[in-house]
C-alpha positions as CSV (number, residue, x, y, z in Angstrom):
1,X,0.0,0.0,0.0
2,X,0.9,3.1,-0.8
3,X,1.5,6.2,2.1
4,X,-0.9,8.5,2.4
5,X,0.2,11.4,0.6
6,X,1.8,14.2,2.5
7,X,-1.1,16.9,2.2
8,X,-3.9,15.0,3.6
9,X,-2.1,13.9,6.1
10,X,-1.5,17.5,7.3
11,X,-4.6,18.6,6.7
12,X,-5.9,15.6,9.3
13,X,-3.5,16.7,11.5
14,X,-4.5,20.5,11.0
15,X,-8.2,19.1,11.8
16,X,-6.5,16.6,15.2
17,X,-5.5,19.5,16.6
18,X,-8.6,22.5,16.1
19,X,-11.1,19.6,17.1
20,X,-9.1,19.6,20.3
21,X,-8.6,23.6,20.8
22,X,-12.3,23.4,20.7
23,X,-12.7,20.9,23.7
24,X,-10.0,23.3,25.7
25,X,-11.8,26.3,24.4
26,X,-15.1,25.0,25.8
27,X,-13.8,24.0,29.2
28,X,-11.8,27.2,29.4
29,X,-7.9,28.4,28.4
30,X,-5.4,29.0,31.1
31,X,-3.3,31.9,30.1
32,X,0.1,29.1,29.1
33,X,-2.8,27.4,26.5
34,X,-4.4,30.7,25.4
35,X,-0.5,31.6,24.3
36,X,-0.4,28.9,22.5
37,X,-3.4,28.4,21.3
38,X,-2.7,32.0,19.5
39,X,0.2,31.3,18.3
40,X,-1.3,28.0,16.2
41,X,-4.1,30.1,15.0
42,X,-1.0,32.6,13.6
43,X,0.7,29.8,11.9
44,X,-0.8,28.6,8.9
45,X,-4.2,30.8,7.9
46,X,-5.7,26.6,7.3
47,X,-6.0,27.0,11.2
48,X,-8.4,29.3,11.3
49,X,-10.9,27.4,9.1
50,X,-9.9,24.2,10.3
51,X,-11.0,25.6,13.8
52,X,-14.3,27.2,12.4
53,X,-15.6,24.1,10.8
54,X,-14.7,22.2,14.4
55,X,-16.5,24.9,16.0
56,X,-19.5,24.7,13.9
57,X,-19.9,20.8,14.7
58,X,-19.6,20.8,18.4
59,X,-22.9,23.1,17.9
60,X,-24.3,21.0,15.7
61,X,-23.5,18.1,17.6
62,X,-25.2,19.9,21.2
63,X,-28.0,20.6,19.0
64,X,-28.9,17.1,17.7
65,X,-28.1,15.6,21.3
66,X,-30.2,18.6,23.2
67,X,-27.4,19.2,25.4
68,X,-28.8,23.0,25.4
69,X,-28.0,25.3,28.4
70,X,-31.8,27.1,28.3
71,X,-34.0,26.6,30.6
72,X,-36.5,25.1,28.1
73,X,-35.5,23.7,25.0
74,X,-37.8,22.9,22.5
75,X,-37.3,20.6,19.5
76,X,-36.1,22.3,16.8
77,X,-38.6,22.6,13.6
78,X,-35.5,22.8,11.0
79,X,-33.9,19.7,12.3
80,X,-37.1,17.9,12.6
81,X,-39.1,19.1,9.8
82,X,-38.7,16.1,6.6
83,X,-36.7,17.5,3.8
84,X,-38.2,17.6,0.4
85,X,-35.9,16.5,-2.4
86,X,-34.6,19.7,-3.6
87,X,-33.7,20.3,-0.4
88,X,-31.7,16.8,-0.3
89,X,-30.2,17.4,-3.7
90,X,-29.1,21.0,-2.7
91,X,-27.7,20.0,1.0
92,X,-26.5,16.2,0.4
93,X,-24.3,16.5,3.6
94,X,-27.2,16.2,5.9
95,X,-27.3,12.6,4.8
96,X,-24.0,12.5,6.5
97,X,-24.2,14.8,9.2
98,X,-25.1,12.5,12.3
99,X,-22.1,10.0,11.2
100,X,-19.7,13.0,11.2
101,X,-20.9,14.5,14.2
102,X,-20.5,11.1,15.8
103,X,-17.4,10.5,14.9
104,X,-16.4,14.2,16.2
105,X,-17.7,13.0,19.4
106,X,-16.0,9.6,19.5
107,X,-13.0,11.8,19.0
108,X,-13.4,13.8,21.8
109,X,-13.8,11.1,24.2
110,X,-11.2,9.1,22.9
111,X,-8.7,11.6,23.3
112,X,-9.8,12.3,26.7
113,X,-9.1,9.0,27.7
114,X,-5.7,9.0,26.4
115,X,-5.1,13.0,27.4
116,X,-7.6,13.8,30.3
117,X,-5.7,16.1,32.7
118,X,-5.1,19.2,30.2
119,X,-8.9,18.8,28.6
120,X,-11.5,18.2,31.4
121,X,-10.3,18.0,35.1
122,X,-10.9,21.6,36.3
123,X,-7.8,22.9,38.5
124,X,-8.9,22.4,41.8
125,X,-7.9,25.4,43.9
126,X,-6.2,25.5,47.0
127,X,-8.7,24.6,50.4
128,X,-7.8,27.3,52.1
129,X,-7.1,30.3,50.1
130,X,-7.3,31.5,46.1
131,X,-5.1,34.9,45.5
132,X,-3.8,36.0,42.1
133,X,-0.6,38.8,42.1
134,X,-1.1,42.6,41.3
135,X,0.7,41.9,37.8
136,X,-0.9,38.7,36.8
137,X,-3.8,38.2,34.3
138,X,-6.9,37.4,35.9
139,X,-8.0,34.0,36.6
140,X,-11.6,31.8,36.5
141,X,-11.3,28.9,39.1
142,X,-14.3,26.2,40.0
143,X,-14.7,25.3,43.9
144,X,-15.3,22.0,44.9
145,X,-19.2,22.7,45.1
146,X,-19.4,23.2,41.4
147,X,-19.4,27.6,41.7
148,X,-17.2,29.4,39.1
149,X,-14.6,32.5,40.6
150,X,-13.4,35.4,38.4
151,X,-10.6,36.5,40.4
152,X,-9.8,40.1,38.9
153,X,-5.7,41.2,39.3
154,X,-4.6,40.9,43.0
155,X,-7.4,39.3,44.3
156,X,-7.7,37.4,47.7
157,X,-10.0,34.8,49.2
158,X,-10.2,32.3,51.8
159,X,-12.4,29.4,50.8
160,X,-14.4,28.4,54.3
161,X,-16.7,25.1,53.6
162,X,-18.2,23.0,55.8
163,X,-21.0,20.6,55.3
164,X,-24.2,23.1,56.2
165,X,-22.7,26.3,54.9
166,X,-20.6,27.3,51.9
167,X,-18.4,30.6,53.2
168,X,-16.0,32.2,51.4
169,X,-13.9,35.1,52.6
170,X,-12.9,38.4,50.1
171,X,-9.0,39.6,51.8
172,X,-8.8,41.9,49.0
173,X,-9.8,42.7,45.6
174,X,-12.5,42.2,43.4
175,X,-14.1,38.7,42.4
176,X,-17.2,37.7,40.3
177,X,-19.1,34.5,41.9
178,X,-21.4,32.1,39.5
179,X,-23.0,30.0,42.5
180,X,-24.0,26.3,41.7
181,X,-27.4,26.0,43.1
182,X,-27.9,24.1,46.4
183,X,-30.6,25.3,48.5
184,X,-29.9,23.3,51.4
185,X,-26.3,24.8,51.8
186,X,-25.9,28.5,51.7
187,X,-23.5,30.8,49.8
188,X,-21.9,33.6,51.7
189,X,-19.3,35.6,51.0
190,X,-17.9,37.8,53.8
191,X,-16.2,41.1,53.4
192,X,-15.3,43.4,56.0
193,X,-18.0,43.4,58.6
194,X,-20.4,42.8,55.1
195,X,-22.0,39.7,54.0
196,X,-23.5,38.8,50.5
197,X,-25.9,35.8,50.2
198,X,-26.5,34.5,46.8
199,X,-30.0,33.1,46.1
200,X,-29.8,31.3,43.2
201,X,-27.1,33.8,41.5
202,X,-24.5,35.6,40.0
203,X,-22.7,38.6,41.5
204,X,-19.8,40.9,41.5
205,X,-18.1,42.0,45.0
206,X,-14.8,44.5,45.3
207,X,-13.4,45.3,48.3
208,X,-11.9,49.1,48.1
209,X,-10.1,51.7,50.9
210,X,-13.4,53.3,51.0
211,X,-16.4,50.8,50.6
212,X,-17.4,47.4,49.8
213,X,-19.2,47.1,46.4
214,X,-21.8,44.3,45.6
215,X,-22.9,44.1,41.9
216,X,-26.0,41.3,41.6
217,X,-25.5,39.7,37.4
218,X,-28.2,37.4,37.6
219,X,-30.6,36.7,40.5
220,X,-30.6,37.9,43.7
221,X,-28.2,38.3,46.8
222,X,-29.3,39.1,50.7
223,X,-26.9,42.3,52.0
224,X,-25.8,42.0,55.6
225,X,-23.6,44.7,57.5
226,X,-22.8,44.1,61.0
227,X,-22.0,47.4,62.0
228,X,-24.7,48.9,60.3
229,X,-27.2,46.0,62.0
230,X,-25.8,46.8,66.0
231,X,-26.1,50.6,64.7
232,X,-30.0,50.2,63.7
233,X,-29.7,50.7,60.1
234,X,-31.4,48.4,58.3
235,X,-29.8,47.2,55.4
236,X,-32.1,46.4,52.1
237,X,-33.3,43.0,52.0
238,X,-32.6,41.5,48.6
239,X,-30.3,43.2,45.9
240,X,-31.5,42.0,42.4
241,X,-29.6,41.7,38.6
242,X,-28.3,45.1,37.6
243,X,-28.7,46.8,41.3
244,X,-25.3,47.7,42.6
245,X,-24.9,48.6,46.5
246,X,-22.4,50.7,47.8
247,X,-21.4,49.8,51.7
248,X,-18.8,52.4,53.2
249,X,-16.5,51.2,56.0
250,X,-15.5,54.1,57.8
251,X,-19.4,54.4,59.6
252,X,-22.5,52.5,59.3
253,X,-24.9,53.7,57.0
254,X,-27.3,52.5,54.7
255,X,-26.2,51.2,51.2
256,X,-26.2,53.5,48.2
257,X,-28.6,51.4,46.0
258,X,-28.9,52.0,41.9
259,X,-29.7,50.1,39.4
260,X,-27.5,50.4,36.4
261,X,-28.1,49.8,32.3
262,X,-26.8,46.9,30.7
263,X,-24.2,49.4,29.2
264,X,-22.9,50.5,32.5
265,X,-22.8,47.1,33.7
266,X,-20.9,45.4,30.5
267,X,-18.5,48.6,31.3
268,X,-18.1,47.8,35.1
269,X,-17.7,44.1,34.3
270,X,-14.9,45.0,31.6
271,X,-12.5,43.2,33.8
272,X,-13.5,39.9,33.1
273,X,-11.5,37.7,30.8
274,X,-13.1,36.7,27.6
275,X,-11.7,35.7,24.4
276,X,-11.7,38.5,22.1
277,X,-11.6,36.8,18.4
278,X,-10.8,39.2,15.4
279,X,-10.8,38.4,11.6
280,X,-9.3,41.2,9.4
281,X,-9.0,44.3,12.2
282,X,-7.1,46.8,12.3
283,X,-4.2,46.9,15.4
284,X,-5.9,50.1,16.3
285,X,-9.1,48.3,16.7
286,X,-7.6,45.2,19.0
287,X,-5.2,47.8,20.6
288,X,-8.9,49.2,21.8
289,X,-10.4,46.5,23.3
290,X,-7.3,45.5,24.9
291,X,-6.8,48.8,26.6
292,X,-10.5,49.0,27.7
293,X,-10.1,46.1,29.8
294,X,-6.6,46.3,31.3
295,X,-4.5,48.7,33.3
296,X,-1.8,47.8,31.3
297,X,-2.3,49.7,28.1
298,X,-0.6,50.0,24.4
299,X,0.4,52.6,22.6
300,X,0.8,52.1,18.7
301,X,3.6,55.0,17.7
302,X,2.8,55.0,13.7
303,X,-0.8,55.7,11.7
304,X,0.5,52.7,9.4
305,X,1.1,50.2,12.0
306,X,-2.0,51.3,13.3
307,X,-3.6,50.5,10.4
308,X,-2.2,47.2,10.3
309,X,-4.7,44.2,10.0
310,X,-5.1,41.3,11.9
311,X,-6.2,37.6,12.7
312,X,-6.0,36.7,16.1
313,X,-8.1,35.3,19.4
314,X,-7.1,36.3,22.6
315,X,-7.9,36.2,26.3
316,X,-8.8,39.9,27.3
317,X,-6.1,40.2,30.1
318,X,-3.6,38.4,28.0
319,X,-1.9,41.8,27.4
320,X,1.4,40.2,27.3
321,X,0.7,36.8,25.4
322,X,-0.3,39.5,22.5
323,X,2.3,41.4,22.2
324,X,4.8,38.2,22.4
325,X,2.3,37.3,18.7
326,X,2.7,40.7,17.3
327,X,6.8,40.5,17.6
328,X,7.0,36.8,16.5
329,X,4.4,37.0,13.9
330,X,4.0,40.5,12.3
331,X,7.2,42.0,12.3
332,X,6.4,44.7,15.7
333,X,8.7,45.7,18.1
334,X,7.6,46.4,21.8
335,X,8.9,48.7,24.3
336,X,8.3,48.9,27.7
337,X,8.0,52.9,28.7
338,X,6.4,52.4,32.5
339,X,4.5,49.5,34.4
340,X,1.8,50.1,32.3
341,X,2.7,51.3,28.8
342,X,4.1,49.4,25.9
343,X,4.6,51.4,23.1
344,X,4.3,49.5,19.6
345,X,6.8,50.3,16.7
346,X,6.9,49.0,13.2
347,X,10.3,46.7,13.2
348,X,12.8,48.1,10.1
């Protein structure tokens, strides 16, 4: 028998490896795989297709199965519906589509039997405490009960868990909690003298010299203040999704309660790491969005590198891991001016 000739067997390795940057995209990138998950992507412009058409099944796949994340799912009428023959002779694949999606799953598990630490055990954080340093990218960790922490840069909690009462302390910082729901074992999160206790929810709490700021995402959240409480102020009894409360800590007092718009809170919650994906924008653009979410921010010195155009998906907070791409990949050259500038020049 004759080898299989060089080109298809790169392109099935090219398709190998984006079905499995899909499975690590869906569980999550640290910042080491979103490096190098950006740097693939850069390599060979077959990538980036290779990774769409991946994409695209795992839907399709979730569809068919009913693996959907709504509430209520209801069957879908194009999937169901019969197809009439022109429809067949214009879209043959569908005659195929459940044995490929199939396969993509058999895939999947089979190389998460042979590879499952990287793709689906979630990093288990420390029992006592969770802390991330003033200069590192922010981080997304899962507690043992199943709820999801956005730590934002210097962040510090103590985890507190016992078997009637899930308690978590905020040292410092700012974190965003997504709470797995168990009604019969509370979620509190303590903060200087203030306690927030999620009902079914999704909320946002800093800790600041000044105040203690609680920001409800989803659901609701029960506001406690002890010094306010052995003061006589009564603090409100339920914050719901888009209030925000402001606690101070230099006297008791009553929270400052308002209820922002979804713009102000997409703005307050710019922190948060997502993956920003961009096909055929200008540096200036990605240079934007970067420097709306980070304190460390870029300065592009030229109007033609500016105008520059680009492929890439990154983390939000991977500031760094992008810049490391533009010097390896499109001839730039980085300069550090403070802390919390890097200026971009064209490399001659």
């Amino acid at each position: 028998m004759s080898a299989e000739p060089s080109e298809s067997a790169a392109r099935r390795a090219i398709e190998r490896a984006a079905a499995a940057w899909v499975v690590r995209e869906e569980r999550g990138f640290t910042a080491a795989e979103q490096d190098a998950f950006s740097q693939w992507l850069a390599a060979d412009p077959r990538h980036r297709t290779a990774l769409a058409d991946r994409r695209w099944a795992w839907r399709e796949f979730d569809r068919i199965t009913g693996l959907h994340t709504t509430v209520a799912a209801e069957p879908d009428p194009d999937l169901l519906a019969p197809q009439s023959r022109f429809s067949r002779q214009r879209r043959p694949w569908l005659q195929w589509s459940a044995l490929g999606l199939a396969a993509a799953a058999a895939f999947a598990v089979l190389f998460w039997r042979e590879n499952p630490a990287p793709f689906f055990q979630p990093a288990r954080p420390p029992v006592a405490t969770l802390s991330t340093a003033l200069a590192a990218p922010c981080e997304q960790r899962t507690l043992d009960d199943g709820t999801v922490v956005e730590l934002n840069r210097g962040a510090r909690l103590t985890v507190l868990f016992t078997a009637e009462l899930r308690r978590v302390r905020l040292e410092r910082g700012e974190a965003h909690f997504t709470v797995a729901k168990n009604p019969s074992r509370p979620f509190v999160v303590e903060v200087a003298g203030v306690t927030a206790r999620a009902i079914g929810t999704a909320f946002n709490i800093r800790l600041d010299s000044a105040a203690v700021e609680v920001l409800v995402t989803e659901g609701r959240v029960q506001l406690g203040h002890q010094a306010a409480a052995a003061a006589g102020v009564t603090a409100p009894p339920l914050l719901v999704a888009r209030q925000r409360a402001v606690i101070p800590l230099d006297a008791p007092a009553a929270p400052d309660i308002a209820t922002l718009s979804e713009a102000d809170l997409t703005t307050r919650l710019a922190w948060q790491p997502r993956l920003l994906d961009f096909t055929d924008v200008p540096l200036a653009v990605v240079v934007g969005e970067f420097n709306r979410r980070n304190p460390v921010q870029l300065k592009v010195a030229s109007a033609a590198l500016a105008a520059l155009r680009l492929n890439a998906s990154f983390r939000s907070d991977n500031v760094e891991g992008f810049v490391r791409l533009l010097e390896s990949s499109f001839g730039v050259r980085a300069e550090w001016h403070s802390e919390t500038e890097i200026a971009l020049f064209a490399r001659r």
